[in-house]
C-alpha positions, 0 to 999 in steps of 0.5 A, a space after each residue: 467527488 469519485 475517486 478511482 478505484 484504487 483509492 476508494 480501496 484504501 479510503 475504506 480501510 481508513 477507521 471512521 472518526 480518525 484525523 488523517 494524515 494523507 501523505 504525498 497528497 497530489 491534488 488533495 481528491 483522496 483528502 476532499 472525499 474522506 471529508 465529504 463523506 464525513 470518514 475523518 474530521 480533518 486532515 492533513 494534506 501533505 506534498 513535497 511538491 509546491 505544484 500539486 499543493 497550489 491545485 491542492 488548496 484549489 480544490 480544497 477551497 471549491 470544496 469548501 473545506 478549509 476549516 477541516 482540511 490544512 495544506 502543507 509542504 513537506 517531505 514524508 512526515 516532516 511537518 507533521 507533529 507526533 500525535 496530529 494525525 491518528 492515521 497516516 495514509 500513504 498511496 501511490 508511491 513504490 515500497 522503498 520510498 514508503 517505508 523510508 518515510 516511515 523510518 525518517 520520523 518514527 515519533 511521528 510514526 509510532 504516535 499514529 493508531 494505524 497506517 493505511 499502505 497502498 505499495 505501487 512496488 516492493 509490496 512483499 518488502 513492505 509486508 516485512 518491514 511491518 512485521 519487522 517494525 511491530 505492526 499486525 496487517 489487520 486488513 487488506 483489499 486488492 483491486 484491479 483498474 486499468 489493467 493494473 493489480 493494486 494492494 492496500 492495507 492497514 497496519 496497526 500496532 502489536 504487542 505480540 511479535 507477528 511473522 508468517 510462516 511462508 514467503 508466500 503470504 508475505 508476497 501475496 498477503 497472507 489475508 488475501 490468501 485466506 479469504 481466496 480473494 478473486 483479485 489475487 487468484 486472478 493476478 497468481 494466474 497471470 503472473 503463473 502464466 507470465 513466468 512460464 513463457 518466459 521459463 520456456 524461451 529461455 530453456 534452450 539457452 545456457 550462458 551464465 546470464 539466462 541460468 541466473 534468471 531462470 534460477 531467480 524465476 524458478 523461486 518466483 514460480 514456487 512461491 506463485 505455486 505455493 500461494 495458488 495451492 493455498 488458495 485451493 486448500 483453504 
């Protein structure tokens, strides 16, 4: 089974011989692959929705995995037992909602030995949150598909209290940064070149409205300018 990209990213980052738990599973692909290609034993594929869970079982069935892949309905980590799951992944779905799925249940969080993210939104408030809740972001990947930029990572528990120095590195990933990843330098540029078109339409204009939005994309470009100048000097 092929996956698309930007889950194939996030399935790489899963530590090979992990239950897992794959929430908000949709139609159970991402849980079939990590079978079949033998990176975890079993897994938990959970939905809240019934529509997706009923292809879920299909497919898994076609597959021929029902001994190693269970089927449930669930909001977030609900039916999930703390300690089931060594890993919980969580794709496709905005920042916010991510991390209220983790705080609902923190028991079932706290058991799990890492979490695989993949943020569709809120992406620097999830870096935080992490940080916040006492996790180390151990690994990242960044992919673009379809013309979209998609950001994954793992968090895993830390005893030593983590933060980064710069906003910057919590809103582009302090890893990617790092290693000059060419997805993110690719992404910066766009976003440099977004904001400064739109900087420049609204220069000529004054109400308390435009000043408001040029103040808010002003700190967005620094902190873009910061991360590309990071990058540079390595």
């Amino acid at each position: 089974m092929s996956l698309s990209k930007r889950l194939l990213a996030a399935t790489e980052l899963v530590t090979k011989g992990n239950t897992v738990a794959d929430i908000g599973c949709d139609h159970a692909y991402t849980s079939i692959y990590l079978c079949s290609e033998g990176i975890a034993p079993r897994v938990f594929a959970m939905d809240v929705n019934e529509g997706p869970l009923l292809a879920a079982g299909q497919h898994v069935a076609e597959a021929r995995l029902e001994d190693r892949i269970t089927i449930r309905r669930s909001d977030g980590l609900a039916a999930l037992v703390p300690g089931e799951a060594e890993t919980i992944l969580l794709c496709g779905m905005g920042g916010l909602l991510m991390m209220r799925i983790l705080t609902d249940h923190p028991e079932v969080t706290e058991s799990a030995k890492e979490l695989i993210l993949q943020p569709q939104s809120e992406v620097g408030q999830v870096r935080h949150f992490l940080h916040n809740m006492g996790y180390e972001i151990a690994a990242e990947r960044m992919v673009k598909e379809d013309g979209k930029f998609y950001v994954m990572m793992r968090a895993v528990k830390s005893e030593i209290p983590q933060g980064y120095e710069s906003e910057c590195c919590y809103e582009y990933g302090k890893l990617l940064i790092e290693e000059k990843n060419e997805v993110l330098k690719e992404f910066l540029q766009r976003e440099h070149r977004l904001r400064t078109e739109v900087l420049t339409a609204l220069a000529m204009q004054d109400t308390e409205h435009v000043r408001a939005r040029r103040e808010s994309l002003s700190r967005e470009f620094t902190l873009i300018s910061e991360a590309e100048r990071l990058m540079k000097e390595g």
